[in-house]
PDB file as gemmi writes it, atoms N, CA and C in Angstrom:
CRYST1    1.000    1.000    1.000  90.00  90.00  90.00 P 1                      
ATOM      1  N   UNK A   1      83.194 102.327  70.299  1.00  0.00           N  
ATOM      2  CA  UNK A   1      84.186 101.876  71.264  1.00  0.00           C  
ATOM      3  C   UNK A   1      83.581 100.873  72.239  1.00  0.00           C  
ATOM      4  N   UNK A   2      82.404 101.118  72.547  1.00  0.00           N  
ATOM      5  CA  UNK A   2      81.738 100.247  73.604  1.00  0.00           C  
ATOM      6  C   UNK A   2      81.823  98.687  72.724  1.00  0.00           C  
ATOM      7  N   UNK A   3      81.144  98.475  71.655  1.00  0.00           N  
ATOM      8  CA  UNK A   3      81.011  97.715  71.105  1.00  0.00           C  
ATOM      9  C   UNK A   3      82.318  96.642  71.087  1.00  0.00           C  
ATOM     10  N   UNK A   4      83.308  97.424  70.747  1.00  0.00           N  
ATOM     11  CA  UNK A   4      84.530  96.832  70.926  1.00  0.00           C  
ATOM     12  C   UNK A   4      84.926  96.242  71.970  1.00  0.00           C  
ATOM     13  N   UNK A   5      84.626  96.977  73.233  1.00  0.00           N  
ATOM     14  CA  UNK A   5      84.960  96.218  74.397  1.00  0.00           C  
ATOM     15  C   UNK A   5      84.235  95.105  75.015  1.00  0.00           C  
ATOM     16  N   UNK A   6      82.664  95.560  74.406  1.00  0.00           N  
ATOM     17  CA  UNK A   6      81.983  94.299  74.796  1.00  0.00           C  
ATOM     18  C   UNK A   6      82.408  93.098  73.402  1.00  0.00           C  
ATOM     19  N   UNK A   7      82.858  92.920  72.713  1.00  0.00           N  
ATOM     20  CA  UNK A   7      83.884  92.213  71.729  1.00  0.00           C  
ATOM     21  C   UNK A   7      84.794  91.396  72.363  1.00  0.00           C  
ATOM     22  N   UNK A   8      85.745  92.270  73.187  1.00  0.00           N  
ATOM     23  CA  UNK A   8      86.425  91.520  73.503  1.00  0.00           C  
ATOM     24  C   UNK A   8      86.463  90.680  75.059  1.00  0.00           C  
ATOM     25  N   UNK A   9      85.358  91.288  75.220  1.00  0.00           N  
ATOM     26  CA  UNK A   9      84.673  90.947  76.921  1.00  0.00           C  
ATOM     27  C   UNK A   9      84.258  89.777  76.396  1.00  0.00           C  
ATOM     28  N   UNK A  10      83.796  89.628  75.541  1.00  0.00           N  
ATOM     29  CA  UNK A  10      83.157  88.210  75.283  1.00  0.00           C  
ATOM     30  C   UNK A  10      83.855  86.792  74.889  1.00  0.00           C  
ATOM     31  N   UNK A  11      84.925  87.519  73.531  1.00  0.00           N  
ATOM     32  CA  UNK A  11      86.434  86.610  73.533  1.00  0.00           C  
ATOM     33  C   UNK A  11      86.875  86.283  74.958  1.00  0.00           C  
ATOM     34  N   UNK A  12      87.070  86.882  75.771  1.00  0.00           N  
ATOM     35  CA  UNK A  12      87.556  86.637  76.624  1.00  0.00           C  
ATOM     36  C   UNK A  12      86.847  85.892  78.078  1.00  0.00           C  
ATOM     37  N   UNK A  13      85.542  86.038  77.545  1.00  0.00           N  
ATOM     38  CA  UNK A  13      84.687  84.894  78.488  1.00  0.00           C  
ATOM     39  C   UNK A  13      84.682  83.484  78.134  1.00  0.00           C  
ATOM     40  N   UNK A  14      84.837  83.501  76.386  1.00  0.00           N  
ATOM     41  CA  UNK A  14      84.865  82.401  75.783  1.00  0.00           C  
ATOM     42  C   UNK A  14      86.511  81.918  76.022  1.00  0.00           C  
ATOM     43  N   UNK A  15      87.237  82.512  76.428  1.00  0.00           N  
ATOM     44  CA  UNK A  15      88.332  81.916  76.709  1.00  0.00           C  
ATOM     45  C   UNK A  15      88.660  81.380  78.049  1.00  0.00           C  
ATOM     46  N   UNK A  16      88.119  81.816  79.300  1.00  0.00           N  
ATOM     47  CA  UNK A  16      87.999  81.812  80.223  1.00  0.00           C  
ATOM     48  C   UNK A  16      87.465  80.197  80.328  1.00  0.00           C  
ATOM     49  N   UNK A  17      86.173  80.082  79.710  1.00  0.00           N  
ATOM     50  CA  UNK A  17      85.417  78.534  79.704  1.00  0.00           C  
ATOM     51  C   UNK A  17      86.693  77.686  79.078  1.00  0.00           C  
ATOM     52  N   UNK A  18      87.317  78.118  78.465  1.00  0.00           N  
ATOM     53  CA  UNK A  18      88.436  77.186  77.667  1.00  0.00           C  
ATOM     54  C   UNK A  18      89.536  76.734  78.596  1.00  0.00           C  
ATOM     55  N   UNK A  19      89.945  77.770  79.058  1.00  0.00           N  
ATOM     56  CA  UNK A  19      90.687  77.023  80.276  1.00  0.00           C  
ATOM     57  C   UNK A  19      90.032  76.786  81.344  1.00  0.00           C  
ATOM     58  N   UNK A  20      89.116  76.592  81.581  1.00  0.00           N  
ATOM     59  CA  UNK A  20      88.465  76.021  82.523  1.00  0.00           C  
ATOM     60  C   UNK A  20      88.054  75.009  82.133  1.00  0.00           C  
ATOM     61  N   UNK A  21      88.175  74.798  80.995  1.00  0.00           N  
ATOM     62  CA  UNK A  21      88.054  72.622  80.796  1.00  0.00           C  
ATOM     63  C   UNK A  21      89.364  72.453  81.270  1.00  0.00           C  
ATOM     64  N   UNK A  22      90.221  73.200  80.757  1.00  0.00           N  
ATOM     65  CA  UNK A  22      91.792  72.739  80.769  1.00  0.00           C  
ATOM     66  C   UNK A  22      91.897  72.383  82.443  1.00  0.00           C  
ATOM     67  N   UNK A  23      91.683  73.160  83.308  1.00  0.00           N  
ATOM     68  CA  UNK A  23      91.955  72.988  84.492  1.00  0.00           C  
ATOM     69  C   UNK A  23      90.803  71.757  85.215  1.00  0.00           C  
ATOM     70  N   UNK A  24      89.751  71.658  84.349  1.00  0.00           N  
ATOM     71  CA  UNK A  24      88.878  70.652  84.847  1.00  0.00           C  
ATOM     72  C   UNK A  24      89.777  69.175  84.937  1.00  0.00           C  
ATOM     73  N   UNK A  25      89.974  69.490  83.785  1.00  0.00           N  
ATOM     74  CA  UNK A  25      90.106  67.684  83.007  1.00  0.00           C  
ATOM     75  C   UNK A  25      91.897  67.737  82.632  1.00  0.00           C  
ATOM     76  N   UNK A  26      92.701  69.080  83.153  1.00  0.00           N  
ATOM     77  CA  UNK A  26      93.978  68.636  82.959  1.00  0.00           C  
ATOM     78  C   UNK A  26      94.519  67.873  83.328  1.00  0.00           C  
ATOM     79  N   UNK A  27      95.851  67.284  82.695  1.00  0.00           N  
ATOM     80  CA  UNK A  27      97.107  65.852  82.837  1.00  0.00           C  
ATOM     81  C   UNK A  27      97.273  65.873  84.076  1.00  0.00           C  
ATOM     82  N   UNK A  28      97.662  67.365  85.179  1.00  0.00           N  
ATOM     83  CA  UNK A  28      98.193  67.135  86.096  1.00  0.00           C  
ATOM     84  C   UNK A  28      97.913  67.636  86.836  1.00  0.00           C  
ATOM     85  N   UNK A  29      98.590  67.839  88.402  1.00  0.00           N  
ATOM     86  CA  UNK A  29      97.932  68.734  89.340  1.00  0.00           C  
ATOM     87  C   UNK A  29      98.428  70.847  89.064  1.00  0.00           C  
ATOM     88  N   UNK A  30      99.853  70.539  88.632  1.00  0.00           N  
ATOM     89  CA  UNK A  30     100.172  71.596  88.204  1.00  0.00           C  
ATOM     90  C   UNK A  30      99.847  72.112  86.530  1.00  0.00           C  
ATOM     91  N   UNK A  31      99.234  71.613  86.115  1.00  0.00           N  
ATOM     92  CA  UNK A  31      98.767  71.913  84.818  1.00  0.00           C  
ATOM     93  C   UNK A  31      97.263  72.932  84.720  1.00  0.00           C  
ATOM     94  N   UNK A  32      96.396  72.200  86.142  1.00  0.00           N  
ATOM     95  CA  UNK A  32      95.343  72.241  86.500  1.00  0.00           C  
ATOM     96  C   UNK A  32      95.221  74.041  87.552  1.00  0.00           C  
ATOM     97  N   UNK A  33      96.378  74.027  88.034  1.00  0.00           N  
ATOM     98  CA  UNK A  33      97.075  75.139  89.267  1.00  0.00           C  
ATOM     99  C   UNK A  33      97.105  76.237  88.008  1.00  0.00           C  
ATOM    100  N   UNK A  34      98.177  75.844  87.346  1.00  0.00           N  
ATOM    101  CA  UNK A  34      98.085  77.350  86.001  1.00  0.00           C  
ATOM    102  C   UNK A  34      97.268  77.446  85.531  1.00  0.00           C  
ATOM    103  N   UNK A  35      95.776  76.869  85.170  1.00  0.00           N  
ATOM    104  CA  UNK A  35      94.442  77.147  84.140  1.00  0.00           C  
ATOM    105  C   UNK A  35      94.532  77.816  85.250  1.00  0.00           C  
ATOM    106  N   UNK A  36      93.911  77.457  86.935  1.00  0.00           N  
ATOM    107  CA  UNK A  36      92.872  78.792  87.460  1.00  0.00           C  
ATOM    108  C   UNK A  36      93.714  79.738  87.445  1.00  0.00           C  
ATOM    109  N   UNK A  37      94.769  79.949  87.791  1.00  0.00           N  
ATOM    110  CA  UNK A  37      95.872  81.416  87.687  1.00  0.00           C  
ATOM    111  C   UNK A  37      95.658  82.158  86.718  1.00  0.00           C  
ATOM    112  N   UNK A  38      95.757  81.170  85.621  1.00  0.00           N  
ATOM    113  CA  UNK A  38      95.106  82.101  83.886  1.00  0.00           C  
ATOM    114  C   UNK A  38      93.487  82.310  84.025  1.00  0.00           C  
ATOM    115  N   UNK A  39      92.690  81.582  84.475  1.00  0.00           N  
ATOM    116  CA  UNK A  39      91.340  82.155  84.561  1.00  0.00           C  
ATOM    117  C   UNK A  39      91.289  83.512  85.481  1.00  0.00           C  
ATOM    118  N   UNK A  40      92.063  83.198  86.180  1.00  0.00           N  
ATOM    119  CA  UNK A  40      91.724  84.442  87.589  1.00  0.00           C  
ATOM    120  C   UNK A  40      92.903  85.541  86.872  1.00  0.00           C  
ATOM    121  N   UNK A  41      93.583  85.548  86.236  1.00  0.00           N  
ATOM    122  CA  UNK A  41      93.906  87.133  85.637  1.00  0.00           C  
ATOM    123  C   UNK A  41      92.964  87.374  84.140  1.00  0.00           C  
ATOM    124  N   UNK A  42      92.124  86.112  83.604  1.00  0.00           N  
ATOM    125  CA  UNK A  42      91.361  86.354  82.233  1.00  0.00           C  
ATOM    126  C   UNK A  42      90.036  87.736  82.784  1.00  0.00           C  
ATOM    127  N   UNK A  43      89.744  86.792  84.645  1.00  0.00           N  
ATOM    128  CA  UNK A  43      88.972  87.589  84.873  1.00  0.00           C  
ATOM    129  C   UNK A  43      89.065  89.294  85.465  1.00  0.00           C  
ATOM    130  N   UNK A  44      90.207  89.143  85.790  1.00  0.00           N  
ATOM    131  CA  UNK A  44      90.970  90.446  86.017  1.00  0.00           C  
ATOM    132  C   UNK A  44      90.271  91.377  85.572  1.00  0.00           C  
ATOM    133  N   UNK A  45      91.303  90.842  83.597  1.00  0.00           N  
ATOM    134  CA  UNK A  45      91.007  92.047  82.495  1.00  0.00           C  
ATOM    135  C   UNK A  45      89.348  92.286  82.299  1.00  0.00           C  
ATOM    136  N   UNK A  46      88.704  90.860  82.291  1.00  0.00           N  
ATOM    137  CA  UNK A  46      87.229  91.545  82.326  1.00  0.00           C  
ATOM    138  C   UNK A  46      86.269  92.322  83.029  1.00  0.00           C  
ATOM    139  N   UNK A  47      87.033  92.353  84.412  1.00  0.00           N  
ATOM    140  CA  UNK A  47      86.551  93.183  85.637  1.00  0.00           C  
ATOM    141  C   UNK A  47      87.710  94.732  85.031  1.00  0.00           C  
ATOM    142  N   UNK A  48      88.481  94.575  84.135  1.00  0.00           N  
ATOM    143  CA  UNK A  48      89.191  96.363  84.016  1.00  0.00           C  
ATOM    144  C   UNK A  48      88.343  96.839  82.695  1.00  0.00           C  
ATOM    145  N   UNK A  49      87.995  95.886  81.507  1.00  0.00           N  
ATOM    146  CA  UNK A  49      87.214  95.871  80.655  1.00  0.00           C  
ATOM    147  C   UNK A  49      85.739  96.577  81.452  1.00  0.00           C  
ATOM    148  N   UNK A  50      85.337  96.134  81.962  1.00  0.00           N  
ATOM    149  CA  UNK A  50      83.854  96.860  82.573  1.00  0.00           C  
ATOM    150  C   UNK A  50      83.537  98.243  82.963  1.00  0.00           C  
ATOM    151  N   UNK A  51      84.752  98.234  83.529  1.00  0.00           N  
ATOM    152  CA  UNK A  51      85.209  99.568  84.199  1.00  0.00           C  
ATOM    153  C   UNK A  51      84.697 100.591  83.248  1.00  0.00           C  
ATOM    154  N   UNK A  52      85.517 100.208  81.892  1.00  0.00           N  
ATOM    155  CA  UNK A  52      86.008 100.985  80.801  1.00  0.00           C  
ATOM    156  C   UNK A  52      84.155 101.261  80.090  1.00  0.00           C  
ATOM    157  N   UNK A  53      83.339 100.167  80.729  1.00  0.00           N  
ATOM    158  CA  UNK A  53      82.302 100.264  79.944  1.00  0.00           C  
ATOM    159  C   UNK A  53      80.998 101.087  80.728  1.00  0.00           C  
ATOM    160  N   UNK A  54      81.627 101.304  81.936  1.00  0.00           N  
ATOM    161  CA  UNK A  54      80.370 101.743  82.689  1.00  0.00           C  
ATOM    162  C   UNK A  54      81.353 103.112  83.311  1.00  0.00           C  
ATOM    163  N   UNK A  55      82.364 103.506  82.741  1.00  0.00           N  
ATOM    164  CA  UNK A  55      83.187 104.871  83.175  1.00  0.00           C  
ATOM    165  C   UNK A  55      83.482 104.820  84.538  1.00  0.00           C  
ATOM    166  N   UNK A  56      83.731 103.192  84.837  1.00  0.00           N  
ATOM    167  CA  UNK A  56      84.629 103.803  86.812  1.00  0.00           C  
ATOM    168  C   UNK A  56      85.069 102.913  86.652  1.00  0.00           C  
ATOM    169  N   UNK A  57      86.550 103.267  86.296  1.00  0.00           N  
ATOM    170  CA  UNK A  57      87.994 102.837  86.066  1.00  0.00           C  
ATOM    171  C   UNK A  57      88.370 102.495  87.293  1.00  0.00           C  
ATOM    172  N   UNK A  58      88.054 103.726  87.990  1.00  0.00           N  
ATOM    173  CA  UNK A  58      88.944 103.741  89.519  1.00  0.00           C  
ATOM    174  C   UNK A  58      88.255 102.676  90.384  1.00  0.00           C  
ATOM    175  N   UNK A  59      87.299 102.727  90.620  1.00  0.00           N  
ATOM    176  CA  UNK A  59      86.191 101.282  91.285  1.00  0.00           C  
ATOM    177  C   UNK A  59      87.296 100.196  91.030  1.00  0.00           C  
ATOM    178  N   UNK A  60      86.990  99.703  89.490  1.00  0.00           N  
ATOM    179  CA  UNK A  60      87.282  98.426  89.286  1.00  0.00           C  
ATOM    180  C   UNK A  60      88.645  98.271  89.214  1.00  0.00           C  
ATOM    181  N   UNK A  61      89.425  99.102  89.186  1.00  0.00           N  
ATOM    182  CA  UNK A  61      90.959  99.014  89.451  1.00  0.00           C  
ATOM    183  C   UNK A  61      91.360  98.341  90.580  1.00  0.00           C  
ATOM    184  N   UNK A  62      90.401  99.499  91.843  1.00  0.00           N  
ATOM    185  CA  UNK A  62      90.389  98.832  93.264  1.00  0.00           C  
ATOM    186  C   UNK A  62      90.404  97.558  93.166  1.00  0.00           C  
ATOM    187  N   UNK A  63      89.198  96.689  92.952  1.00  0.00           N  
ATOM    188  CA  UNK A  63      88.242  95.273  92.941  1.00  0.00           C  
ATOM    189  C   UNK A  63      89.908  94.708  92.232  1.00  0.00           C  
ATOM    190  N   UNK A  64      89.836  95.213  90.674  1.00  0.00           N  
ATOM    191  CA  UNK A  64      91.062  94.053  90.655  1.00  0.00           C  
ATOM    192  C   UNK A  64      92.206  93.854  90.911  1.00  0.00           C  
ATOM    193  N   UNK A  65      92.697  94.697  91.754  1.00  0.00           N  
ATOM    194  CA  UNK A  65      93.798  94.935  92.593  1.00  0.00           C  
ATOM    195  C   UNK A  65      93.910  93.687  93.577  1.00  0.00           C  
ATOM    196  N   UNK A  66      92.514  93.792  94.178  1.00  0.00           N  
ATOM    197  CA  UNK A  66      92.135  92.751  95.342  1.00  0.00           C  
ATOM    198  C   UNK A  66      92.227  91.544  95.023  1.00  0.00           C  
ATOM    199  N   UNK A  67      91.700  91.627  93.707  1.00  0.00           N  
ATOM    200  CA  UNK A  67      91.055  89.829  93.215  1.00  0.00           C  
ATOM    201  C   UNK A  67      92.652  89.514  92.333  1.00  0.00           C  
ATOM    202  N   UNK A  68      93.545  90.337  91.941  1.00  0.00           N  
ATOM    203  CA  UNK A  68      94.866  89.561  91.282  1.00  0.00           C  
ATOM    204  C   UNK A  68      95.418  89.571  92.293  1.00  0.00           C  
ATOM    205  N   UNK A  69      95.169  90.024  94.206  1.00  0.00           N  
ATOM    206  CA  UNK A  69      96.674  89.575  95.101  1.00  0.00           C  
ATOM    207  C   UNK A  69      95.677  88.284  95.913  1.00  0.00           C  
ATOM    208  N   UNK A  70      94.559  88.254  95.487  1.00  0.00           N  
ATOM    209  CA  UNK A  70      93.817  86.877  96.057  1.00  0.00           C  
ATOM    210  C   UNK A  70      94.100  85.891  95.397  1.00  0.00           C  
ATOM    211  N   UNK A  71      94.258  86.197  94.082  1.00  0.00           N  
ATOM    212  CA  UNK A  71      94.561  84.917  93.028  1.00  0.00           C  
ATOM    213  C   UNK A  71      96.393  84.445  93.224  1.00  0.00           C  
ATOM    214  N   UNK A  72      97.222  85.440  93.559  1.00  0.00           N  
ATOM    215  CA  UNK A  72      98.224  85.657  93.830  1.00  0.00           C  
ATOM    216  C   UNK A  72      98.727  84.779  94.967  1.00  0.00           C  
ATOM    217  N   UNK A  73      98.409  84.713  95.762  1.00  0.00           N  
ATOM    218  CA  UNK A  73      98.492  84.426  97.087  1.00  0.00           C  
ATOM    219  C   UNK A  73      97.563  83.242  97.072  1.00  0.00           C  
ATOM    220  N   UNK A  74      96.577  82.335  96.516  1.00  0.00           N  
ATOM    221  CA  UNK A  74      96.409  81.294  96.255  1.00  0.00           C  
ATOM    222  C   UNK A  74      97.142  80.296  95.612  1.00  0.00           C  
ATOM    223  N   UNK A  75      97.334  80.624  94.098  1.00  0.00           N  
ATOM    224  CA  UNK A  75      98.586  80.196  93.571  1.00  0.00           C  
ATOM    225  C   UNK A  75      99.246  79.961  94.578  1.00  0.00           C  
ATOM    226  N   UNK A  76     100.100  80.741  95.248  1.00  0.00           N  
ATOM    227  CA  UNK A  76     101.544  80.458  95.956  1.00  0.00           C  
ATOM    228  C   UNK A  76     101.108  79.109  97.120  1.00  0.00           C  
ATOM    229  N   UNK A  77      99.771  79.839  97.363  1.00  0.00           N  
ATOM    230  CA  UNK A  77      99.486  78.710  98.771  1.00  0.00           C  
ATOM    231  C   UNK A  77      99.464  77.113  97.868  1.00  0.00           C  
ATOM    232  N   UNK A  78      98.719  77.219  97.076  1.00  0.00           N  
ATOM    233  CA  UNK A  78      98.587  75.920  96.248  1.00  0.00           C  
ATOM    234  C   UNK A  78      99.919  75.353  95.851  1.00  0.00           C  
ATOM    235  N   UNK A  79     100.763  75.991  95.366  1.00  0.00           N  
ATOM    236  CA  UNK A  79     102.375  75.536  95.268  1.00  0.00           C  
ATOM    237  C   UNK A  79     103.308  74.837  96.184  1.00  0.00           C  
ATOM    238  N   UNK A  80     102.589  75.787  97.406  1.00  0.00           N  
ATOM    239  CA  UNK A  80     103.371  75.289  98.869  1.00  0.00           C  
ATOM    240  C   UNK A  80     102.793  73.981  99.328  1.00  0.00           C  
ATOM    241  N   UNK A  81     101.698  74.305  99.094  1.00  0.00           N  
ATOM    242  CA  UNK A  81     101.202  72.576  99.646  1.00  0.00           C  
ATOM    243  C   UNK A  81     101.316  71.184  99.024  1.00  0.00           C  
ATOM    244  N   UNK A  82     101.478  71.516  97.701  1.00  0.00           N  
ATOM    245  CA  UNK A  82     101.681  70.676  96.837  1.00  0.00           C  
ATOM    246  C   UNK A  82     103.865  70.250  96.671  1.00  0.00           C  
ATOM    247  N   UNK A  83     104.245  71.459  96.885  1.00  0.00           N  
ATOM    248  CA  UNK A  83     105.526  70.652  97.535  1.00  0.00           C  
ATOM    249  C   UNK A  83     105.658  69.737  98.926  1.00  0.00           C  
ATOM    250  N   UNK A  84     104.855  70.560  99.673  1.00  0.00           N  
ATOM    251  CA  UNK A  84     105.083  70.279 100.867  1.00  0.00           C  
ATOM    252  C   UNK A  84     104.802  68.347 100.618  1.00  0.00           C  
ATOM    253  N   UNK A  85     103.931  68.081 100.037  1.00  0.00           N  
ATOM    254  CA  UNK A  85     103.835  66.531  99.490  1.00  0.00           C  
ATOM    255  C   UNK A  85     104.639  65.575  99.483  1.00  0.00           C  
ATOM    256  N   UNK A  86     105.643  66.171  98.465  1.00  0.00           N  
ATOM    257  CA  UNK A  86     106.533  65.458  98.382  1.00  0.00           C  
ATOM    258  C   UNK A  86     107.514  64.667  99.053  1.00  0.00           C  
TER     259      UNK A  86                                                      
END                                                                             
C-alpha cells in the first residue's frame, strides 16, 4: 500500500511541474491564475497522500485545510484585482 501511494505521490509531483510550465509560460493572465489554483489543490492531495504514509491523517488534514482556504482566498484576491483592471 505504501508503495502505491508513494506511486502516486510522484505522478502527482510530476504533474504539478506540468502545470507549472503551464502557468509559467501560459497565453494569458487567467490561464496562468488556474495552473496555480490546480497546483495548490495538486499539492493539497500530496500533503493528504503523506498523511496516509506516515499514519497522521489528522495533522495533515489540519495543514490542508489551511493551505486549500489560502489557495482559496488567493485565487479570489487574484480575480478581484484583475477585474478591478478593467
Amino acid at each position: 500500500m505504501i508503495d502505491f501511494l508513494y506511486g502516486i505521490g510522484f505522478g502527482l509531483c510530476f504533474l504539478v511541474l506540468v502545470v507549472l510550465y503551464r502557468g509559467i509560460f501560459g497565453p494569458g493572465v487567467y490561464n496562468r491564475i488556474a495552473a496555480v489554483s490546480a497546483v495548490g489543490t495538486k499539492t493539497l492531495i500530496i500533503l493528504l497522500i503523506m498523511g496516509f504514509i506516515y499514519n497522521r491523517v489528522d495533522m495533515f488534514i489540519d495543514i490542508s485545510m489551511v493551505y486549500a482556504l489560502l489557495n482559496f482566498v488567493g485565487t479570489l484576491a487574484a480575480a478581484k484585482y484583475l477585474e478591478m483592471e478593467k
